[in-house]
C-alpha positions in Angstrom: -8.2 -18.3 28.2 -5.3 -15.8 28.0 -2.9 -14.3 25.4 -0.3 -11.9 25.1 1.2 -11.7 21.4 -1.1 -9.9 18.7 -0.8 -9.2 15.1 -0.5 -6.0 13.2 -2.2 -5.9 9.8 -2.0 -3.3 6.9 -4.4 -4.0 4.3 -4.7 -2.2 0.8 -8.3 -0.3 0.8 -8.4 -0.9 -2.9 -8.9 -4.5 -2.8 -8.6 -5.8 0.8 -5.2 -7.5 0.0 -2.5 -7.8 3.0 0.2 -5.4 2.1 2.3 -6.5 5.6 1.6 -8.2 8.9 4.1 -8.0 12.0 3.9 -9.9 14.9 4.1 -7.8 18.7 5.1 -9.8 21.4 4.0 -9.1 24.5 5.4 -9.9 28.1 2.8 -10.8 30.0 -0.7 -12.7 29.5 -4.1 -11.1 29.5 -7.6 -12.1 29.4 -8.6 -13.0 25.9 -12.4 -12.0 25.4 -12.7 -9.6 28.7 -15.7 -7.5 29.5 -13.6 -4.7 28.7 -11.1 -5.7 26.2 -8.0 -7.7 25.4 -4.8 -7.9 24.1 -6.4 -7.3 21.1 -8.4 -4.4 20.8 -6.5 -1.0 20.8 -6.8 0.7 17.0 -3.6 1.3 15.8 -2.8 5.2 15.6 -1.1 6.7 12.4 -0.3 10.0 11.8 -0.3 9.9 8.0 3.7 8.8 7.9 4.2 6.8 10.7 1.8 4.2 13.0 1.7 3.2 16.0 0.6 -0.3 17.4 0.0 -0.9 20.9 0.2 -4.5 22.7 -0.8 -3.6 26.0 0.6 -6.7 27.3 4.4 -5.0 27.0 5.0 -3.6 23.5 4.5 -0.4 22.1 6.0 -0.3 18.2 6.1 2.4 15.8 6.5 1.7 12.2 6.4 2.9 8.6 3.3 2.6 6.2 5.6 -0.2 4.7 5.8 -1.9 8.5 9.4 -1.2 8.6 10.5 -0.8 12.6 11.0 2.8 13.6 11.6 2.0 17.0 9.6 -0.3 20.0 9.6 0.1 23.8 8.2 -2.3 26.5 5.6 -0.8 28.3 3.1 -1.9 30.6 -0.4 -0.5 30.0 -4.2 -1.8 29.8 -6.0 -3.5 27.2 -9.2 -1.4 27.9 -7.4 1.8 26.2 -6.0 2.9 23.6 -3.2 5.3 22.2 -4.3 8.6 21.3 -2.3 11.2 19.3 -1.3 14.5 20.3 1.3 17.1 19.3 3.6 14.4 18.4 3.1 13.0 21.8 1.2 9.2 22.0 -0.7 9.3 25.0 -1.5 5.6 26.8 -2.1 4.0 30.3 0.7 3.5 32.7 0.1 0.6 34.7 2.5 -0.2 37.6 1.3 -3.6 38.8 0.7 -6.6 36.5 -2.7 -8.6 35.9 -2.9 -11.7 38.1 -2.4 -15.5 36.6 -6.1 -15.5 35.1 -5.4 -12.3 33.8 -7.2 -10.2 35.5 -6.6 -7.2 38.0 -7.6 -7.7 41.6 -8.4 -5.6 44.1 -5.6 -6.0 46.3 -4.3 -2.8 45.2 -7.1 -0.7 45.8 -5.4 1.0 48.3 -1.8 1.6 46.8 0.0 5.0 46.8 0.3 7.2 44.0 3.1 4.9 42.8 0.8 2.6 41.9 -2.0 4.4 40.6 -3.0 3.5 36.9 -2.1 7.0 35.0 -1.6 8.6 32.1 1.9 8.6 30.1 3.0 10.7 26.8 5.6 8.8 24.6 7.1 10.7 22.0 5.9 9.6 18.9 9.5 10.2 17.5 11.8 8.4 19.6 9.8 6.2 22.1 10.8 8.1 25.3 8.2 8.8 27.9 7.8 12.7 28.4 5.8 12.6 31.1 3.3 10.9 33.1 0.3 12.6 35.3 -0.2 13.8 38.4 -3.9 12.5 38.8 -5.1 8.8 38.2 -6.6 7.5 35.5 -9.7 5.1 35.1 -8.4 1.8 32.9 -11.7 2.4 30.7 -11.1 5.9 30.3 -10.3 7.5 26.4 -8.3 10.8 27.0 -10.2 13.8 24.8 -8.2 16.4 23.2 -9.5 19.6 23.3 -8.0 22.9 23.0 -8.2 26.2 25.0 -9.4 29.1 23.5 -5.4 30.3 23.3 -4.8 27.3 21.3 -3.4 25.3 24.1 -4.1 21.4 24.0 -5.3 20.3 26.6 -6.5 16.3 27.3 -9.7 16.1 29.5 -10.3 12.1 31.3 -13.1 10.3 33.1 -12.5 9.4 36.7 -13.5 7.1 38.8 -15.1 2.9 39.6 -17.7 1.0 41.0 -19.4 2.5 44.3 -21.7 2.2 46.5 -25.1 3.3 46.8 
């Protein structure tokens, strides 16, 4: 089966009651239940102030800790990610082309030009505009890891690569 809307929740750790819920729409359907994930499973992000909720079928929302709307942008990412985090910068999957009508991604654009690689975006975490995206690829699967240089610098490291032969 396939979905595309998905629920935020924000739960009081005191007791487990439901302070809010929100509904994200998405745009497109997914795979419910995939190998690698779905709609579904990117953790929300928060910063302390803010969070940030990810529907990787078209919605990317930031809200208060009271679930009040901040601002929301439609995006088109991967469920097998999610947003990470850094210098006020939310860091996701930009993916070009869409699943297919199972909700899956073929292979038919194995091939494809840097236009359509899968890469990495940042979004500021203020306003919801993209910043910048990269030069190089990145693998669906792939969690980007922050480090930082020894001058302080942050820098984001990320897996490469896919099934191969041999």
């Amino acid at each position: 089966s396939t979905g595309r809307d998905v629920v935020a929740w924000c739960f009081d750790k005191s007791n487990g009651s439901v302070l809010w819920k929100r509904n994200i729409p998405g745009r497109y359907a997914t795979k419910m239940s995939a190998p690698f994930g779905d709609a579904s499973s990117p953790a929300a992000v928060s910063d302390g102030d803010r969070v940030w909720f990810l529907n990787p079928t078209g919605r990317l929302v930031c809200l208060d800790l009271d679930g009040q709307l901040f601002w929301e942008r439609d995006v088109t990412s991967v469920s097998r990610t999610r947003p990470v985090l850094c210098e006020d910068k939310l860091i996701i999957h930009r993916q070009v082309y869409l699943p297919n009508e199972e909700g899956t991604f073929s292979h038919e654009h194995q091939h494809a030009g840097k236009d359509q690689w899968t890469q990495l975006q940042a979004i500021d975490a203020t306003t919801g505009d993209r910043v910048w995206i990269s030069e190089c690829g990145a693998n669906m699967g792939c969690v980007p890891l922050i480090q930082r240089l020894s001058d302080g610098t942050a820098v984001l490291g990320v897996g490469r690569g896919g099934a191969g032969g041999g």
